[in-house]
ZALO-415873 format. One line per field, with one value per atom (N, C-alpha, C, O, CB): atom name; residue in three letters; x, y, z; residue number from 1. Coordinates in Angstrom, 2 decimals, padded with zeros to 5 digits. Each point is the difference from the previous one (the first is absolute). Glycine has a CB too. Example, Ala and Ser with C-alpha at 12.3 -4.5 7.8 and 13.67 -1.06 7.14 Angstrom:
nulum = c(N,CA,C,O,CB,N,CA,C,O,CB) $
guza = c(ALA,ALA,ALA,ALA,ALA,SER,SER,SER,SER,SER) $
east = c(013.19,-000.89,000.90,001.04,-002.93,001.54,000.82,-000.77,000.51,000.67) $
north = c(-005.69,001.19,001.20,-000.02,-001.15,002.22,001.19,001.09,001.11,-001.74) $
up = c(007.80,000.00,000.00,000.66,000.59,-001.97,000.06,000.73,000.17,-002.32) $
papa = c(1,1,1,1,1,2,2,2,2,2) $
This chain:
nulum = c(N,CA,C,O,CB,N,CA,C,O,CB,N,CA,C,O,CB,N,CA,C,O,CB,N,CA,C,O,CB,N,CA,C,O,CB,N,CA,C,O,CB,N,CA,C,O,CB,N,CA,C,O,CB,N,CA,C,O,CB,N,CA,C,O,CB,N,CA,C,O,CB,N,CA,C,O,CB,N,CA,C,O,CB,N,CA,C,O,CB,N,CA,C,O,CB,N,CA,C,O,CB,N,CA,C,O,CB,N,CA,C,O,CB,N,CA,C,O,CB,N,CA,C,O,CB,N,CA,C,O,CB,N,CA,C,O,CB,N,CA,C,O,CB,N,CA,C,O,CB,N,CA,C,O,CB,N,CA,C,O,CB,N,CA,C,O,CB,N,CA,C,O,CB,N,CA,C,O,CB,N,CA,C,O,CB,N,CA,C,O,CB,N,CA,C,O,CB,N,CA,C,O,CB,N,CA,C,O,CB,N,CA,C,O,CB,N,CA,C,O,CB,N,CA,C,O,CB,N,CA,C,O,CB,N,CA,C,O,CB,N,CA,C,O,CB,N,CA,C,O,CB,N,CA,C,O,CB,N,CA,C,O,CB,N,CA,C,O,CB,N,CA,C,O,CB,N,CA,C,O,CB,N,CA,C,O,CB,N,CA,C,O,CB,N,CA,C,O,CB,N,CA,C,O,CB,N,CA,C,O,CB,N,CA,C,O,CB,N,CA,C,O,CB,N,CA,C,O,CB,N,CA,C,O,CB,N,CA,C,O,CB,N,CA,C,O,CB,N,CA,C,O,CB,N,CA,C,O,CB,N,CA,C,O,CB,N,CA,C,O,CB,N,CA,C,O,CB,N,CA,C,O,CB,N,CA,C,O,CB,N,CA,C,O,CB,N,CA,C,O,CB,N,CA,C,O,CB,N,CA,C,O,CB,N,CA,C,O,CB,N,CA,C,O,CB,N,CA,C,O,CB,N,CA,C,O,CB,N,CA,C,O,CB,N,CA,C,O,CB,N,CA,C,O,CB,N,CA,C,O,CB,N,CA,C,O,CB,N,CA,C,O,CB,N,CA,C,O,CB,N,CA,C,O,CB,N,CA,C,O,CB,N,CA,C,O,CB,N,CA,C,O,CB,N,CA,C,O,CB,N,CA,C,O,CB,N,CA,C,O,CB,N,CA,C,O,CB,N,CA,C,O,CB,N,CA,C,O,CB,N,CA,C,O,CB,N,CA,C,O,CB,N,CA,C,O,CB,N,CA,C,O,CB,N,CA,C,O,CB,N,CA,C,O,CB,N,CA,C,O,CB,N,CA,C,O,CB,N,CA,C,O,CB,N,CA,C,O,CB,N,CA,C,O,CB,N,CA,C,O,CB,N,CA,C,O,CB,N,CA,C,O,CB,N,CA,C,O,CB,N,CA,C,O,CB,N,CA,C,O,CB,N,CA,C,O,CB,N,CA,C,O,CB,N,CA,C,O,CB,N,CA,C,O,CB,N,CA,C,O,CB) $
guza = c(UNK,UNK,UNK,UNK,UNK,UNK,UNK,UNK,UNK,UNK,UNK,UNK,UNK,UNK,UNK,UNK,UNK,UNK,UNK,UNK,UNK,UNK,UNK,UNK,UNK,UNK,UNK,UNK,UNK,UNK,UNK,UNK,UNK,UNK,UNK,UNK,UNK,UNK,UNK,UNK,UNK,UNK,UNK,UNK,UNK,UNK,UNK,UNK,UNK,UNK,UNK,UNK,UNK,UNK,UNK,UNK,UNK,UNK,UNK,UNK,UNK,UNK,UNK,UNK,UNK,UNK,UNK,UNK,UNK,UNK,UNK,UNK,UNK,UNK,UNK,UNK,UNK,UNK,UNK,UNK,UNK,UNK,UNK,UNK,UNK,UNK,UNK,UNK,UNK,UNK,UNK,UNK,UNK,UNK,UNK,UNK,UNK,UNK,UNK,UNK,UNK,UNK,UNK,UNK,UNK,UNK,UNK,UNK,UNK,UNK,UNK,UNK,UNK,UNK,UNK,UNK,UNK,UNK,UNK,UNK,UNK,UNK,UNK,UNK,UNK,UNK,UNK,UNK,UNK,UNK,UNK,UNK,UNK,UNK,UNK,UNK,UNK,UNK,UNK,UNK,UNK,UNK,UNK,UNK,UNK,UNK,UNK,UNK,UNK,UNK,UNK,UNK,UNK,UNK,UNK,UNK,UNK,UNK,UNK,UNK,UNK,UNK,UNK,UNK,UNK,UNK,UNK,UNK,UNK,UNK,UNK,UNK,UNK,UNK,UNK,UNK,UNK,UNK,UNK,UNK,UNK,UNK,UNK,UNK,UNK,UNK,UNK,UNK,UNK,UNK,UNK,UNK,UNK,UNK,UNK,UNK,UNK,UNK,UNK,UNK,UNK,UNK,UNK,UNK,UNK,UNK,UNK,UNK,UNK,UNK,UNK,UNK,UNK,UNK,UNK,UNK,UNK,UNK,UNK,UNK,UNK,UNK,UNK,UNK,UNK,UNK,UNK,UNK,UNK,UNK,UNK,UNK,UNK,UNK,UNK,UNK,UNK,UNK,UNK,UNK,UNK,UNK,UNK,UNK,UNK,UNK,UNK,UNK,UNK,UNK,UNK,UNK,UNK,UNK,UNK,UNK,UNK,UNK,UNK,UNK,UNK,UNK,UNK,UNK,UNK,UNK,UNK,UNK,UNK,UNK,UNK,UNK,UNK,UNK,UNK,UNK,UNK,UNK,UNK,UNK,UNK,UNK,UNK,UNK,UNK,UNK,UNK,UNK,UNK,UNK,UNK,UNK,UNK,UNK,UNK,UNK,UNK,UNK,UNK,UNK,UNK,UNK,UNK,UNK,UNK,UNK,UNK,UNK,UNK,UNK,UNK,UNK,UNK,UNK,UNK,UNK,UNK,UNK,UNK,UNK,UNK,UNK,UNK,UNK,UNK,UNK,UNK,UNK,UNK,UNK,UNK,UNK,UNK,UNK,UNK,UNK,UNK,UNK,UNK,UNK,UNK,UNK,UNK,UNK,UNK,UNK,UNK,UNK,UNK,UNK,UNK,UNK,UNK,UNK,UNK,UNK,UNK,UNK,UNK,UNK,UNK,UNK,UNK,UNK,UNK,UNK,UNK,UNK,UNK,UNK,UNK,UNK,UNK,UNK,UNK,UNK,UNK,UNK,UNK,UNK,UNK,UNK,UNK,UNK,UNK,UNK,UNK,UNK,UNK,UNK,UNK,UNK,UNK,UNK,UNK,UNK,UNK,UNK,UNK,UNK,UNK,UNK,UNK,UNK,UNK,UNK,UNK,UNK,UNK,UNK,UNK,UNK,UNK,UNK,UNK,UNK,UNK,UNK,UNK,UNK,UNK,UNK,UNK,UNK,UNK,UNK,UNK,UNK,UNK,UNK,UNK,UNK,UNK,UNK,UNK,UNK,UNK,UNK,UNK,UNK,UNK,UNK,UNK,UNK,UNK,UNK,UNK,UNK,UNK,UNK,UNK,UNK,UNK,UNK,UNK,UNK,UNK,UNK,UNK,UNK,UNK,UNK,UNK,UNK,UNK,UNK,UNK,UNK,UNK,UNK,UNK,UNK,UNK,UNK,UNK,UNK,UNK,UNK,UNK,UNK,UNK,UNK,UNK,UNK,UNK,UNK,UNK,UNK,UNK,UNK,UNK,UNK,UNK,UNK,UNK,UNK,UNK,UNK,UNK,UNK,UNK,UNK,UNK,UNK,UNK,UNK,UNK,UNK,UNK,UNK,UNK,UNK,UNK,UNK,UNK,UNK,UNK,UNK,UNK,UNK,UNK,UNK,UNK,UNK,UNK,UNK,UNK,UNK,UNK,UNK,UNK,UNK,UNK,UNK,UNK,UNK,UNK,UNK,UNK,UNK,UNK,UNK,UNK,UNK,UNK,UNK,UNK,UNK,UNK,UNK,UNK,UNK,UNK,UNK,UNK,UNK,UNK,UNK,UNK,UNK) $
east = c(142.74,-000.63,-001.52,-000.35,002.26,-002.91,-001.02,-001.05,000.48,000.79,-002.28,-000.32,-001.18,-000.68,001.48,-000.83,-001.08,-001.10,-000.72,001.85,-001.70,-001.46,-000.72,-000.83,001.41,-000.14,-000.68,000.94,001.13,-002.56,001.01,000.62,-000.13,000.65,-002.03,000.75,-000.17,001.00,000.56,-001.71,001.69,001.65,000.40,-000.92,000.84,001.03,000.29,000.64,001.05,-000.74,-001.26,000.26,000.99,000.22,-002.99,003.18,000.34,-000.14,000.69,000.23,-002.26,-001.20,-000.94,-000.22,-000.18,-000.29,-001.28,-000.74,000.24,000.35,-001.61,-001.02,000.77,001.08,-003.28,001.55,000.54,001.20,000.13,-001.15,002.14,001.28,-000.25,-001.11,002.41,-000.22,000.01,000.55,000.68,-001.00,000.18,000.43,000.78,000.15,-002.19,002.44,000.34,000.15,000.87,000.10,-002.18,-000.02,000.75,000.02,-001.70,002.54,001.06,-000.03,001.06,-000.35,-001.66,-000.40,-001.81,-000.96,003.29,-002.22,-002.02,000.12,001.01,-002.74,000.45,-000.55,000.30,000.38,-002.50,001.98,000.35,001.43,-000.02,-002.43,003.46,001.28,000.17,-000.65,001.17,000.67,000.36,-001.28,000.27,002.12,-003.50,-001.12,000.21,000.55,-002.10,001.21,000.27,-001.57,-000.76,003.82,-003.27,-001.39,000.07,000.93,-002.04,000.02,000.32,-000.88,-000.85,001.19,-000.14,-000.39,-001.53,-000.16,003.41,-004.33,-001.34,-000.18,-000.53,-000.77,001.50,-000.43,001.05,000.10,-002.80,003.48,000.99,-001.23,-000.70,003.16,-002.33,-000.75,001.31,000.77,-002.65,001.96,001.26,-000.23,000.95,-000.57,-001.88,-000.04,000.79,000.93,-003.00,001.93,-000.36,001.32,000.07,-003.52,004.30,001.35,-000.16,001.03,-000.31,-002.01,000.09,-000.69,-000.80,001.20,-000.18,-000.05,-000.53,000.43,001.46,-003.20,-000.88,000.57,000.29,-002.11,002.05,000.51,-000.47,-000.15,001.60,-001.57,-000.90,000.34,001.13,-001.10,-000.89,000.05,000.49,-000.01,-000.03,000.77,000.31,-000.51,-000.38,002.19,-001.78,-000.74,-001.08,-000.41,001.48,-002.13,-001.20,-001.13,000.61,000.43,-002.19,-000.57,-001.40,-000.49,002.12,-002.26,-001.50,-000.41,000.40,-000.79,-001.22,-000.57,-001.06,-000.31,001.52,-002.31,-001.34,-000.43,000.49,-000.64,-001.19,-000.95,-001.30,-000.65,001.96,-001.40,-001.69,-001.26,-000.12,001.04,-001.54,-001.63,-000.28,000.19,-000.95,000.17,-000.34,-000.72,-000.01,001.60,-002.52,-001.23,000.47,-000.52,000.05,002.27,000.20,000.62,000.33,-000.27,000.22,000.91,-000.83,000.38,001.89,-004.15,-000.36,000.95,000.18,-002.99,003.44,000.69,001.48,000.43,-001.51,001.40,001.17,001.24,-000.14,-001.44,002.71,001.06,001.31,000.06,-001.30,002.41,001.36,000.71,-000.23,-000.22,001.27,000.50,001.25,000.35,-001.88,002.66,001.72,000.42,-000.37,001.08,000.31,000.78,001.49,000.57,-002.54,002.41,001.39,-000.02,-000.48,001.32,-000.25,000.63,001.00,000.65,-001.47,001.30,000.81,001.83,000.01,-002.81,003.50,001.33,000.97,-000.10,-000.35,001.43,000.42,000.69,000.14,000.02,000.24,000.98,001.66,000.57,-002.06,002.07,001.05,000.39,000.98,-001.77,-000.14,-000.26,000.14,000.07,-002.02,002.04,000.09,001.42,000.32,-003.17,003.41,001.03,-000.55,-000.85,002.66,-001.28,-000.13,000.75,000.80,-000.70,-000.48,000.52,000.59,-000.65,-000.74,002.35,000.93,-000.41,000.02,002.37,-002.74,-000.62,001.15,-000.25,-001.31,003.01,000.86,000.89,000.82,-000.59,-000.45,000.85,-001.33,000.29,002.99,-004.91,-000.40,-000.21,-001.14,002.49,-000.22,000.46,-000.50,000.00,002.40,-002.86,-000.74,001.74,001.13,-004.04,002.37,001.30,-000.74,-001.14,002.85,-000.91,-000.24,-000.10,000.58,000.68,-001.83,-000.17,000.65,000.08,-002.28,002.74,000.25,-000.41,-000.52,002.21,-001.54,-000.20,000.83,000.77,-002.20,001.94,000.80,-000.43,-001.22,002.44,-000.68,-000.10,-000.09,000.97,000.89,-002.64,-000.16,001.11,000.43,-003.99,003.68,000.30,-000.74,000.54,000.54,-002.14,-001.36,-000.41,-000.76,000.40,001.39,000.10,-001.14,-000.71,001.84,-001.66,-001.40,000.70,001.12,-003.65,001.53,000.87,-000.43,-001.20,001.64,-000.16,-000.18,000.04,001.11,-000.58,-001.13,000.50,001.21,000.08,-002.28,002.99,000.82,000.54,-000.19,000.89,000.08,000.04,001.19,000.99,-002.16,001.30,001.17,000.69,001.13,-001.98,000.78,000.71,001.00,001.15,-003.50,001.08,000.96,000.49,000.87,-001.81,-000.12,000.34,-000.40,000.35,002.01,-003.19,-001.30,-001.13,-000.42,000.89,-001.07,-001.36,-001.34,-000.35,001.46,-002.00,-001.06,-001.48,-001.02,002.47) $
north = c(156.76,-000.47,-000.02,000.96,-000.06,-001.66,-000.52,000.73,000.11,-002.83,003.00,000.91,-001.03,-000.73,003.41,-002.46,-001.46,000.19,-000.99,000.40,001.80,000.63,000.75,-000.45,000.46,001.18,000.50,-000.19,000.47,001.26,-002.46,-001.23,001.33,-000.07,-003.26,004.07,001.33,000.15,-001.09,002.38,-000.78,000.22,001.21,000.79,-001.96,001.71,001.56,000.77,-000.21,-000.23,001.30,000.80,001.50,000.76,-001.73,000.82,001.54,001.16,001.01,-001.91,000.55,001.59,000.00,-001.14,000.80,001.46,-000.16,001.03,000.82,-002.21,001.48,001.15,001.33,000.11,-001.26,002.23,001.39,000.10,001.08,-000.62,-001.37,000.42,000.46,-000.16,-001.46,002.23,000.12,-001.01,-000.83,002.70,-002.09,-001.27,000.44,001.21,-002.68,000.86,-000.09,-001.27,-000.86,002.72,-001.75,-001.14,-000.27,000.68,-000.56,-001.34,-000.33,-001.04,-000.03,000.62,-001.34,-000.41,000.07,000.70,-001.68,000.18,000.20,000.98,000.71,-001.71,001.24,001.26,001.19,001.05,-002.24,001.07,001.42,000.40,000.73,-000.92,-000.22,000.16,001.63,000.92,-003.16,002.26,001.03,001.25,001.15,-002.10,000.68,000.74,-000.07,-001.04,000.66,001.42,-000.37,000.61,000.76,-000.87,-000.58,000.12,-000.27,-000.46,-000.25,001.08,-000.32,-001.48,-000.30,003.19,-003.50,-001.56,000.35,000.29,-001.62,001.02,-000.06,-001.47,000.20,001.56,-002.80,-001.24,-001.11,-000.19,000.91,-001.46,-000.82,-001.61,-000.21,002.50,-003.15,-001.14,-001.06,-000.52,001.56,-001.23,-000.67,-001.39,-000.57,002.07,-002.31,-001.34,-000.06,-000.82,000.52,001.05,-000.44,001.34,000.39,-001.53,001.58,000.12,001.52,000.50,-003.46,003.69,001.07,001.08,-000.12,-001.21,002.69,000.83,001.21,000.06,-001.18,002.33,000.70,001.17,000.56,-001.71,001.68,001.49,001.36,000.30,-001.76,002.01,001.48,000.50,000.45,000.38,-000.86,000.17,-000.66,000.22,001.38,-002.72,-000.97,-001.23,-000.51,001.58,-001.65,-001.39,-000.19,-001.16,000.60,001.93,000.37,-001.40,-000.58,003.65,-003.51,-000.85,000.26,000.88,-001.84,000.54,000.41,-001.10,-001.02,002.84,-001.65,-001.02,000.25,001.18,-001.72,-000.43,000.18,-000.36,-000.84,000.40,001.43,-000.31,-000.04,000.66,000.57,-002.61,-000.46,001.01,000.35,-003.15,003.02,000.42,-000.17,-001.20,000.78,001.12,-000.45,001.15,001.07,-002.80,001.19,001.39,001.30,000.86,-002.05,001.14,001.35,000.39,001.18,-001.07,-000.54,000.22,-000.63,-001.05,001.13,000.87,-001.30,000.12,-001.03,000.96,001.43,000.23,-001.36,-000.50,003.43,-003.07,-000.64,000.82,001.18,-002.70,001.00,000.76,-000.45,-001.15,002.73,-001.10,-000.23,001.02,001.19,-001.77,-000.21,000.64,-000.07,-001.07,000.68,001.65,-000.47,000.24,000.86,-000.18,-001.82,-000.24,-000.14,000.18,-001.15,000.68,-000.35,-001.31,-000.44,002.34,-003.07,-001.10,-000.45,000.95,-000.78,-001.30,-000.32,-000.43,-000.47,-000.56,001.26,-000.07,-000.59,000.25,002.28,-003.46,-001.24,000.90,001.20,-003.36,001.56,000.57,000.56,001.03,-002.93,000.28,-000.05,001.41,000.11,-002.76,003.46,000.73,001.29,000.86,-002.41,002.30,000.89,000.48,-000.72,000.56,001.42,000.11,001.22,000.87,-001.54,000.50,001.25,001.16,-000.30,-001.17,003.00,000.69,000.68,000.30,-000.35,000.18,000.79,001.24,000.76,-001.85,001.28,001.78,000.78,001.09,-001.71,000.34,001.05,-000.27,000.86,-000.95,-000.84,000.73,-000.14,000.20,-001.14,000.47,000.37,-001.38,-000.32,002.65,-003.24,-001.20,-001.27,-000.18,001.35,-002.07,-001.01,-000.76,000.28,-000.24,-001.19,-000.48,-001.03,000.22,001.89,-003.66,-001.09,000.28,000.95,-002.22,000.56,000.35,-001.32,-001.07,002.75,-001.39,-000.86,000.35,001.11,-001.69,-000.09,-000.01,-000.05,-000.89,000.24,001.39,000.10,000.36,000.15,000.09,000.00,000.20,001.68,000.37,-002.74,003.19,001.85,-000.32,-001.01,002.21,000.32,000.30,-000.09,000.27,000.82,-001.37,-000.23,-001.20,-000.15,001.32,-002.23,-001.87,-000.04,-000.83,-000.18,001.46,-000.99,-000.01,000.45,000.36,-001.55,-000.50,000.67,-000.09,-001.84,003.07,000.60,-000.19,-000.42,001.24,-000.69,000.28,000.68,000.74,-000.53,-000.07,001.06,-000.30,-001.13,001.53,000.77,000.18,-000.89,000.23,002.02,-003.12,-000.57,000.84,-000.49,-001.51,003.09,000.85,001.41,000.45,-001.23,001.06,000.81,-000.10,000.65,000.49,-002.47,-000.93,001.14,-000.07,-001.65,002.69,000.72,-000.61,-001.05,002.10,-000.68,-000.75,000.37,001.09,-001.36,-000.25,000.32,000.22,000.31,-001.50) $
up = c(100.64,001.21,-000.20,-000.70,002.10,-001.01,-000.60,001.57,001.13,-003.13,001.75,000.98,000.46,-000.72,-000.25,002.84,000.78,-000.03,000.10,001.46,-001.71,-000.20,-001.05,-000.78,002.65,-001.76,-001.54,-000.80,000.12,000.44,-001.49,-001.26,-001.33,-001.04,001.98,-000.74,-001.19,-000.76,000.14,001.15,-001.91,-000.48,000.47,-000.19,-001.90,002.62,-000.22,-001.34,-000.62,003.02,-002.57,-001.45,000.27,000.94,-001.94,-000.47,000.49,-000.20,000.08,000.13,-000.55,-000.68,001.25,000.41,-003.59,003.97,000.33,-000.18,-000.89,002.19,-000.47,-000.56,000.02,000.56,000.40,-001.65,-000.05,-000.66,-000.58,002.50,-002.04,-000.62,-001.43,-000.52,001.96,-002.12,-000.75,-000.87,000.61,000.34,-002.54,-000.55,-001.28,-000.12,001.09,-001.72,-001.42,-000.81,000.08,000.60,-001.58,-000.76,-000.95,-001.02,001.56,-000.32,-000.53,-001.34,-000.62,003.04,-002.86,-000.80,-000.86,000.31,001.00,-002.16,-000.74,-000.29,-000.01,001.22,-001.57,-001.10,000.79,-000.53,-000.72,002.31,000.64,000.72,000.99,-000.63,-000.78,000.09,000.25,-000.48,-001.05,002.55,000.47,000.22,-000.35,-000.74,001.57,000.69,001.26,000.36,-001.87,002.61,001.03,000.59,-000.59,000.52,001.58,000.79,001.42,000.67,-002.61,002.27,001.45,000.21,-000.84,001.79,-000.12,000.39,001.15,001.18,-001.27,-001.40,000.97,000.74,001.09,-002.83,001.60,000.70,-000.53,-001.21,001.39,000.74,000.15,000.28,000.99,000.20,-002.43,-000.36,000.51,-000.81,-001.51,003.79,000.62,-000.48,-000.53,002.72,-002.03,-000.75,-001.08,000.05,000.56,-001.69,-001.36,-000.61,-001.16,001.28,001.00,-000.39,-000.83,-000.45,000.31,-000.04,-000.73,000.40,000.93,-002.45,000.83,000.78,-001.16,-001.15,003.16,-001.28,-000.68,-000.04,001.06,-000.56,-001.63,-000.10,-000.60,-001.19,001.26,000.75,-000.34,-001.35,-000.17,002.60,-003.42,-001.70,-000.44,-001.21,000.99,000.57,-001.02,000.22,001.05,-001.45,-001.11,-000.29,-000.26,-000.01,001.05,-001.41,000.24,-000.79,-000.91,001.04,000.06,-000.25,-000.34,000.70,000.46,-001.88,000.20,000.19,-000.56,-000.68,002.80,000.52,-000.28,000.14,001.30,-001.98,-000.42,001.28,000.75,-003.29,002.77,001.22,-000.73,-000.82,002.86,-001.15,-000.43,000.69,001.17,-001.15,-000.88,000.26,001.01,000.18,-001.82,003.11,000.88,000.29,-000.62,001.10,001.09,000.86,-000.38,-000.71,003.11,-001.37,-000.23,-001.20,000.11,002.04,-003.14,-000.95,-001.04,-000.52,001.82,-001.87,-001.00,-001.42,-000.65,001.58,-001.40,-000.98,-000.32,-001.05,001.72,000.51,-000.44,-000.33,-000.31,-000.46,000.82,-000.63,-000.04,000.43,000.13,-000.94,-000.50,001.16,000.19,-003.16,003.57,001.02,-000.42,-000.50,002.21,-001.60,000.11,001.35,000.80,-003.16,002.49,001.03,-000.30,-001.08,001.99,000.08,000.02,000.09,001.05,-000.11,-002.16,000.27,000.69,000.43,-001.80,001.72,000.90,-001.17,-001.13,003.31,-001.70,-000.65,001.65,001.20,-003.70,001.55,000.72,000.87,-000.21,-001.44,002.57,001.24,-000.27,000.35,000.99,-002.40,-000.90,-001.07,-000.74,001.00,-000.08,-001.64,000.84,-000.88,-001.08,003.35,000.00,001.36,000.95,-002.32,001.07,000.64,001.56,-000.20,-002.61,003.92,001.05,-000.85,-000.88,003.42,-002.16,-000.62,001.30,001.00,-003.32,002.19,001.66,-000.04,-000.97,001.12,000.87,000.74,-000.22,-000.50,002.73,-001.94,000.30,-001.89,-000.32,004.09,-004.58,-001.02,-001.58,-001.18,002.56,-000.70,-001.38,-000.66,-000.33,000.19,-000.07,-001.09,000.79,001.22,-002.36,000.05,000.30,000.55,-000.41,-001.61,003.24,000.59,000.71,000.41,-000.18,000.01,000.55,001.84,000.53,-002.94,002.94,001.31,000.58,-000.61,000.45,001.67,001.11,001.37,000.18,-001.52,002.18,001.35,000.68,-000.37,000.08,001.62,000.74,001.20,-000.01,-001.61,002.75,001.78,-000.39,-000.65,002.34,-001.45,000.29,001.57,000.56,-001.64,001.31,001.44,000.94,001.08,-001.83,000.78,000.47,000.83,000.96,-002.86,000.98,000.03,-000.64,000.58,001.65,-003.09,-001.01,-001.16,-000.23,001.02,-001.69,-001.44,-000.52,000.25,-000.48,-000.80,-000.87,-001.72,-000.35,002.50,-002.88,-001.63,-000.20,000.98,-001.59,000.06,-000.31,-001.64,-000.45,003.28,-003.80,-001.14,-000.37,000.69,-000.63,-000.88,-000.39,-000.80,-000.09,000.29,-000.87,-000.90,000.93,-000.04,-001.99,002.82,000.99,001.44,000.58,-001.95,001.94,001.18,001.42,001.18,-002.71,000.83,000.51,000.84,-000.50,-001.44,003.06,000.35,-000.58,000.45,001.52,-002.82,-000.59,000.83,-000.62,-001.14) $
papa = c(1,1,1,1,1,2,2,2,2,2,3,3,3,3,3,4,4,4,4,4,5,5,5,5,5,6,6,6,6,6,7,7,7,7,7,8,8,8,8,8,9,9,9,9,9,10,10,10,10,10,11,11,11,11,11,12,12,12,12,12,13,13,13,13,13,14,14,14,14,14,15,15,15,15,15,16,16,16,16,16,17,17,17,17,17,18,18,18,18,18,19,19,19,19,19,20,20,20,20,20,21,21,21,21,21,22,22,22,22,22,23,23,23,23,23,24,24,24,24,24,25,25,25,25,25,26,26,26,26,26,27,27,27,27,27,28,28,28,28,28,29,29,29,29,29,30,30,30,30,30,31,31,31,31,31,32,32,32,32,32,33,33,33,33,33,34,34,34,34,34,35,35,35,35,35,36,36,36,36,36,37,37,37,37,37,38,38,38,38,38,39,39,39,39,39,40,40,40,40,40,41,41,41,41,41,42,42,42,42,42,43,43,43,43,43,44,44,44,44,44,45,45,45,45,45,46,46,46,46,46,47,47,47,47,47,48,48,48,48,48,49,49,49,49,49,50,50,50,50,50,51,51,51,51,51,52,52,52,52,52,53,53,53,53,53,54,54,54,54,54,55,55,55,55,55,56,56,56,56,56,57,57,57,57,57,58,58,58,58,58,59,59,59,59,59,60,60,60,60,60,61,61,61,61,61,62,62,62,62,62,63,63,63,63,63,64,64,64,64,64,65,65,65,65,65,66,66,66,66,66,67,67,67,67,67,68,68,68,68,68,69,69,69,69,69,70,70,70,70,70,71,71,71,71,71,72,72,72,72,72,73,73,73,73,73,74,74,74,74,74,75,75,75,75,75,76,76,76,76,76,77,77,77,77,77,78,78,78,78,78,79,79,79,79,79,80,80,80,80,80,81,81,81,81,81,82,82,82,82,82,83,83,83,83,83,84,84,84,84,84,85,85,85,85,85,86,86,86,86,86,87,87,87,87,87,88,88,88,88,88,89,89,89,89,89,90,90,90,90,90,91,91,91,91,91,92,92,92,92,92,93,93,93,93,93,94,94,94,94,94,95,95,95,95,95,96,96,96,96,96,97,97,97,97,97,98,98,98,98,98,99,99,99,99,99,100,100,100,100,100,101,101,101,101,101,102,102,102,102,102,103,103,103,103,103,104,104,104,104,104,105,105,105,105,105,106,106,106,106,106,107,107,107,107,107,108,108,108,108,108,109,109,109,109,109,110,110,110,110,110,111,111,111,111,111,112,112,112,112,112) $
């Protein structure tokens, strides 16, 4: 079903979860999710992917320097890791008791 307003996609990582990277150089590392890049489908993870960014010379900074960060790794590449058994596991959505839509664990069919 194609959505009438925010056209965004819905993902099924967002901020704070925990992750596990499932493919690339950093296979089976896991992190928590600093910033969800919803355009561009990818997503920033605390110690992994680390990058170094050169900063130009400037007033406050006349030294300059090499900064590391966290690079961005595709959306595709990392798994939710379920709170209640530990193990990286595919996610879905369903109705809570509540009536809102929730995430929940496809492995143990748990709400996340």
């Amino acid at each position: 079903m194609e959505r009438k307003f925010n056209k965004q996609p819905k993902l099924h990582v967002k901020s704070g979860d925990t992750v596990e990277v499932i493919a690339g150089n950093n296979k089976g590392k896991r992190g928590k999710i600093v910033e969800v890049l919803v355009k561009k489908s990818r997503v920033k993870i605390e110690g992994i992917g680390m990058i170094k960014k050169h900063i130009k010379p400037s007033a406050q900074n006349p030294q300059g320097e090499i900064r590391e960060e966290e690079g961005s790794i595709h959306i595709s590449n990392v798994l939710v890791v379920d709170p209640s058994t530990g193990k990286a596991t595919r996610t879905g959505r369903k109705v809570n008791e509540a009536g809102k839509l929730q995430r929940y664990s496809k492995a143990s069919g748990k709400f996340i």
